[in-house]
N, C-alpha and C positions, 0 to 999 in steps of 0.2 A: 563786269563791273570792275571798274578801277581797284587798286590796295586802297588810296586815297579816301571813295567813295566807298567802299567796303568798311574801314573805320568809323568816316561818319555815320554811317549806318547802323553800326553797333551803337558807338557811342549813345545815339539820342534813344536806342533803345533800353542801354544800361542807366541812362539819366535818368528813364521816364518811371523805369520801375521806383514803386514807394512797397518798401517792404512793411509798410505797418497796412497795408491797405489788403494785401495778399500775398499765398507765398511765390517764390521764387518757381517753382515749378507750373505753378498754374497760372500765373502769367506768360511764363512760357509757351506753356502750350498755348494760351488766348490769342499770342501771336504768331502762331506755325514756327517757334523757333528750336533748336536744341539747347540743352540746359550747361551741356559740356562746352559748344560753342560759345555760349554764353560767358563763360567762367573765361574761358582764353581769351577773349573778347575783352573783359574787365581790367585782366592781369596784364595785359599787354596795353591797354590804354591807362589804368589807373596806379597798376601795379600789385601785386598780392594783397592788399587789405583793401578790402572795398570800404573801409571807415576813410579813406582819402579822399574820397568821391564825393562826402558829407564834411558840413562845414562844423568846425568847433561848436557853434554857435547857435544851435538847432535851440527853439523852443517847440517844448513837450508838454501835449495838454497834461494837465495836472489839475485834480478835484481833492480838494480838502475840504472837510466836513468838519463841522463843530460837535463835539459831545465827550464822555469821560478819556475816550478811545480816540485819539485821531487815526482818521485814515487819510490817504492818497493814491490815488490809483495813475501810474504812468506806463504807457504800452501797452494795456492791459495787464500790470504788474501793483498787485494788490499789497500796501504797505502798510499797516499799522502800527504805532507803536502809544503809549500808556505815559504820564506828565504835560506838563500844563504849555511847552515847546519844543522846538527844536530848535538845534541852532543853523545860521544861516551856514556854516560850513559843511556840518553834516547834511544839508538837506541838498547842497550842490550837487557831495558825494554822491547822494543815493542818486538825484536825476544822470548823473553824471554813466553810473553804472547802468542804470535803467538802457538807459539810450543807448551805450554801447552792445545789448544783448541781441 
């Protein structure tokens, strides 16, 4: 296999992965690949942070609940807090952090 062919190869395999669905290892494995190759694979196409790969812009489901206590739960990341809102900046923040975890 070409270098050429060899990146794309990675690439659509580094795309395909959705880390909210499974982890990094066991998609791995799902596809006979190694997890080290993997990692060279990303860094060498995306560069060391795989948040490059993701767009700013991601919407994240988000469930907010009415009652004394709001909650929201994003990524599986359970957040409540006590008053009657939040503000629209703080609640960027927290999606904001959420998503990069």
């Amino acid at each position: 296999m070409s270098r050429p062919e060899t990146l794309e190869r990675w690439k659509k395999i580094i795309d395909e992965y959705q880390r909210d669905r499974e982890t990094l290892k066991a998609y791995c494995e799902r596809l006979g690949v190694n997890t080290r190759l993997y990692h060279k694979y990303r860094n060498e196409i995306y560069g060391r942070s795989e948040r490059s790969r993701f767009k700013s812009d991601i919407l994240l489901p988000v469930i907010i609940t009415n009652s004394q206590e709001s909650k929201l739960t994003v990524n599986d990341i359970r957040i409540a807090y006590t008053g009657d809102s939040i503000s629209d900046a703080e609640l960027q923040r927290i999606l904001r952090l959420c998503r990069d975890l």
